[in-house]
Each structure stands twice: as C-alpha cells, then as structure tokens.
N, C-alpha and C positions, 0 to 999 in steps of 0.2 A: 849782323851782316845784311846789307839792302841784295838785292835780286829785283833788277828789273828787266822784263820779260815783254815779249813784241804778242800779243793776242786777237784774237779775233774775236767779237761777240758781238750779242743783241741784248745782253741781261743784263748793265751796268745800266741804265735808264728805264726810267716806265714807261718812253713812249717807243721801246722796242725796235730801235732803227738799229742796224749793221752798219762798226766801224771798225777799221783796225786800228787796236792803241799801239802805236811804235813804243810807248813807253807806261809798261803798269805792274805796279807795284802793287806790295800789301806788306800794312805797316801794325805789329803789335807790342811795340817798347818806342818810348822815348829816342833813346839810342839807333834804332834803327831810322825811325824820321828825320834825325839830325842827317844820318848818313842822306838821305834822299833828297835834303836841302842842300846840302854840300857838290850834290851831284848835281843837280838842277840848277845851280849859279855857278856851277864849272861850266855847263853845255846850255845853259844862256835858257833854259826851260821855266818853263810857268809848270805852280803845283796845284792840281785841285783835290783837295781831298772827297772824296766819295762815299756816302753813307749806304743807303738805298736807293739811290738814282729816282728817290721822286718830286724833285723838283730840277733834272739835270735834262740839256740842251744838247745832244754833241752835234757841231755844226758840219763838220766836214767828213768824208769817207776814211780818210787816213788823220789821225788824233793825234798831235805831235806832243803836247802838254802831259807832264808827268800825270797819269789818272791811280792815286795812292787810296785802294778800299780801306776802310777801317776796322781793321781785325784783331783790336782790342778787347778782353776778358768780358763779358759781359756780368757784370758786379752789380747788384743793388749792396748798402750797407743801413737795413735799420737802427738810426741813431735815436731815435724815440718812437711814436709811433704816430709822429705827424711828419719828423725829419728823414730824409732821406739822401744820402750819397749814391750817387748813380753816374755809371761808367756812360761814355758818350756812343758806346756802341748799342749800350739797349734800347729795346722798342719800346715808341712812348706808350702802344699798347697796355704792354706788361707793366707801365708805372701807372696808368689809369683803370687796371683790374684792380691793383693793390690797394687803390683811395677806396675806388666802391664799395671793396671788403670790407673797409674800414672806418667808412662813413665819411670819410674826407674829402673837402672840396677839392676840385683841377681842373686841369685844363681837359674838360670834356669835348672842347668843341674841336678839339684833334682825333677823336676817335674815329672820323673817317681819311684821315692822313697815314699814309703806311710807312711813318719816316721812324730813324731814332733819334735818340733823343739827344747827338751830338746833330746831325742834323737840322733840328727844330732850333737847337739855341744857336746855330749859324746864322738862320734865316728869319731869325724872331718869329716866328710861325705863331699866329692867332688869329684871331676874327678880321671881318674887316675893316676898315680904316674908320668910319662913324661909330664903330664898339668899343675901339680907344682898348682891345683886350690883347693879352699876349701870354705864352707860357713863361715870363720873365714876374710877371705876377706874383707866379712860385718861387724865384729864384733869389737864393742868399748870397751865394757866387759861385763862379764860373772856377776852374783851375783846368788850365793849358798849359801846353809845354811851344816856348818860344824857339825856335828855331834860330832867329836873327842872333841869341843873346846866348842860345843853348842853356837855357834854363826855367824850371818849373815857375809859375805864376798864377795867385788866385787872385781873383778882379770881382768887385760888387756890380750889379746890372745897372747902374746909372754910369760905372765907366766903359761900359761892354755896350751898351746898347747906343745907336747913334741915328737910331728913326726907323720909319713903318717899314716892316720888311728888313730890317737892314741892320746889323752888327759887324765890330770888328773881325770877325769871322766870315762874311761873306763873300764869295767868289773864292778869289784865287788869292792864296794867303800862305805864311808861312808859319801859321798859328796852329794848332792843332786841340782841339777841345780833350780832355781827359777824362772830368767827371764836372759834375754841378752839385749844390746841396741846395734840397729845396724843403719847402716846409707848405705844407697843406694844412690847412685850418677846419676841425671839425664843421662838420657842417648835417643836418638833418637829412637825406638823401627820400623823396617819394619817385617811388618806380626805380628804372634803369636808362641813367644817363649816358652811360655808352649804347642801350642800344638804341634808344631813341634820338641820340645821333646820328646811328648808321639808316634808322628808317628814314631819318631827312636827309640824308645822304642819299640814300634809292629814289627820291621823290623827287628832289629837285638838283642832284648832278648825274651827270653823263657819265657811266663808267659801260658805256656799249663794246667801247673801242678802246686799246690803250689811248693814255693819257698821262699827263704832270699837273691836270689839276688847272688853276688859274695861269694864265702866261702873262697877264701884266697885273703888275703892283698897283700903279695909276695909271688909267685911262677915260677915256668917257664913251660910258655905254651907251647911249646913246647911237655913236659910230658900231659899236663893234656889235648892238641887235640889231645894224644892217646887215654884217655878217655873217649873220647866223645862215647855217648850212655851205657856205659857200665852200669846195670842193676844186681841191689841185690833186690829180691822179686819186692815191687813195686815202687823202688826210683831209679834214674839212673842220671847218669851227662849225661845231656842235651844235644844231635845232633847237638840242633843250636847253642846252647849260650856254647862256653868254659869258666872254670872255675865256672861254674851253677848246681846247683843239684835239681832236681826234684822230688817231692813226693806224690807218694797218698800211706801211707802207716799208719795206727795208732802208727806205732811204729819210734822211733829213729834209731833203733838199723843196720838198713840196712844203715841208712845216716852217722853215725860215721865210718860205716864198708867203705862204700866208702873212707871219706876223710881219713883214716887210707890207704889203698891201695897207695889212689895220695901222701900220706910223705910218706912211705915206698920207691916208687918210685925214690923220691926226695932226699932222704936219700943212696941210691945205687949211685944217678949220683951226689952228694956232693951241691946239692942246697935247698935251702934255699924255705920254705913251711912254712905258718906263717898264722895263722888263720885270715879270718875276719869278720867273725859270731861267737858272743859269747857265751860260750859253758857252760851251766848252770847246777850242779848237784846236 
C-alpha cells in the first residue's frame, strides 16, 4: 500500500533549505514503488527517488515531484570474502569499514561523501574527471526493479553506466536500484585509508556551512575561482573549496541565484557548465 503524505522539512537535503513536498513518500518493497509509479503517471508527476539528500537541489518552496525516501532493509550478504551483495539503502561508509577490515581494496575516496550506496551508483560517484575512477570499478551488477515493465532486472556496469557523473539512474527515473554485487580485490592496506581521506577532506573542502559538495560536473575553474566567496543573502561559493556552495540560508532561492551567475558566466566565454547536484521541483 503507497501513502503519500503532503510534509514539511529541512532534512531531505544537505544544503538544509525549507520545502514543502505536496507529495512524499517512502518506499520499502518493490510493490509499493510500482503503486507510486502508477500514481505518478495517473497525476502527470515526475519521481525522484531520494537517498541521503547529498547530492539533492530542491528548487522551489512548494515541491510538486513525487520525493520517494528509500526505506529499503538495509542488507549486506557475504558471498566470499571479497564479494559482496549490498542493498541500495546502506551507507557506502559501512561497506568501506568492511574492506579495511579486511584488507580489501575500494572505493576509498568516497569516505568523505555521506551518501548510500543506492545513491553513489545513481550518480556514478568517483574521483574526478582526469582520475578516469568510479565506484563502478567494484561493480559486477546492478539489479533494480523496473517500474515501466513492473519487473526485476540485473544489468552489468558497461550497460548501466552512460558517462562522467552519469547512469541510467540519474535524476528523475522510474528505475529504482535494489542491491549491487561488487567484488574488491585483496589488496596490502599501510595506514588508514578512510581516515586519511577524511583528513584531506578537513584540509582541503568546505564543510563550515551546509553543503552537496561539488555543484557542477563540468565546468572551468578558472570562471568559478573568480567566484569564490561571492555571497547572496546567506549562501556563498565557498573561499576554500572552488566549485562549492555554502548555505545557512531557509531558502533555495539565493543558491540557484548563484549557480545561475557561474552559467551565465560560462555562457559569455562559450564553456560548458553542467550540473552535478540534482536539481528537484
């Protein structure tokens, strides 16, 4: 049985803005997502499913797009002791403590990303674009449950993944991730690779002020370390961290107003500005 509920909040995103969702759901069976797809293309609605809300936009005060949390079991299943089944609601945390114990290589350089890990494989989450790295690295495949077709489906990462940032999963979709099987490869480990990612994380991003992190996929720094500190009401790209936007502000409306500025920008010197926080109305 679906239950969608008209809400108020600030906690469905990291960068802490007050919306109300006319329409929010939470979805833990198959069966119930079909119901919310069914409903969504009766009343002409867009679905976005929602992990952690750290890499999530919402543009406007009133939220008309189904916002469906994902409140699936949270399962890991050791299939050996490098394989792993993992439900799309666990944090990539909890599956990058597990390799350390275990001497197995991952994707470490997520350890400062607070997303899970149906998330991550939405948004192909990895380094950056000259790293050529991603958590797909790991991945044997994907299995989601199709909405359109009302049926289960497991997909290998070269049919899932469709470029930087970017898989059949992202945005607004009627896909819903389930689990992934991935496989991590022994590996020697000196020191601690989580934590000496969180110290390059304290060193060189921004977490003064909420935030989502990077806001575009592709752009040229260049423009946007002219931006740095620039300052609408109370949200500003970020002094330290280029490409970063900071917020203590209730509302959206100064943070779209920013990244509107930086493509405006982009758009005068003929470069390419490409969102990568997804932007929810």
């Amino acid at each position: 049985m679906i239950k969608i509920a008209s809400l108020k909040s600030r906690n469905l995103s990291f960068y802490r803005t007050t919306h109300h969702f006319k329409n929010y759901g939470e979805v833990s069976t198959t069966d119930q997502f079909w119901g919310y797809y069914e409903w969504a293309k009766a009343n002409k609605t867009k679905i976005y499913i929602l992990g952690n809300g750290s890499n999530t936009l919402f543009a406007k005060k009133e939220v008309k797009s189904l916002v469906l949390k994902n409140n699936f079991p949270k399962e890991t299943k050791i299939l050996s002791k490098s394989q792993l089944q993992v439900s799309s609601s666990v944090l990539v945390m909890d599956i990058l403590r597990y390799c350390y114990e275990n001497s197995l290589g991952s994707f470490y350089y997520l350890a400062s990303v607070p997303a899970t890990i149906g998330g991550a494989l939405a948004m192909n989450a990895g380094g950056g674009k000259p790293e050529n790295i991603s958590i797909y690295d790991f991945v044997e495949n994907v299995t989601f449950f199709d909405a359109e077709e009302n049926t289960i489906k497991t997909l290998n990462k070269t049919e899932i993944v469709k470029g930087y940032r970017n898989t059949i999963f992202t945005g607004f979709t009627s896909k819903l991730i389930l689990s992934a099987k991935f496989n991590f490869p022994p590996q020697e480990i000196d020191g601690n690779p989580i934590l000496e990612r969180r110290q390059w994380s304290k060193k060189f991003q921004d977490h003064s002020s909420y935030n989502c992190g990077s806001v575009f996929k592709e752009c040229d720094f260049n423009i946007l370390n002219r931006l740095k500190s620039l300052q609408i009401n109370n949200s500003s790209f970020s002094s330290k961290t280029t490409n970063w936007i900071l917020n203590n502000s209730q509302s959206s409306w100064p943070i779209l107003l920013l990244i509107k500025i930086a493509q405006i920008l982009h758009f005068l010197k003929s470069k390419k500005a490409i969102l990568e926080v997804i932007k929810v109305e």
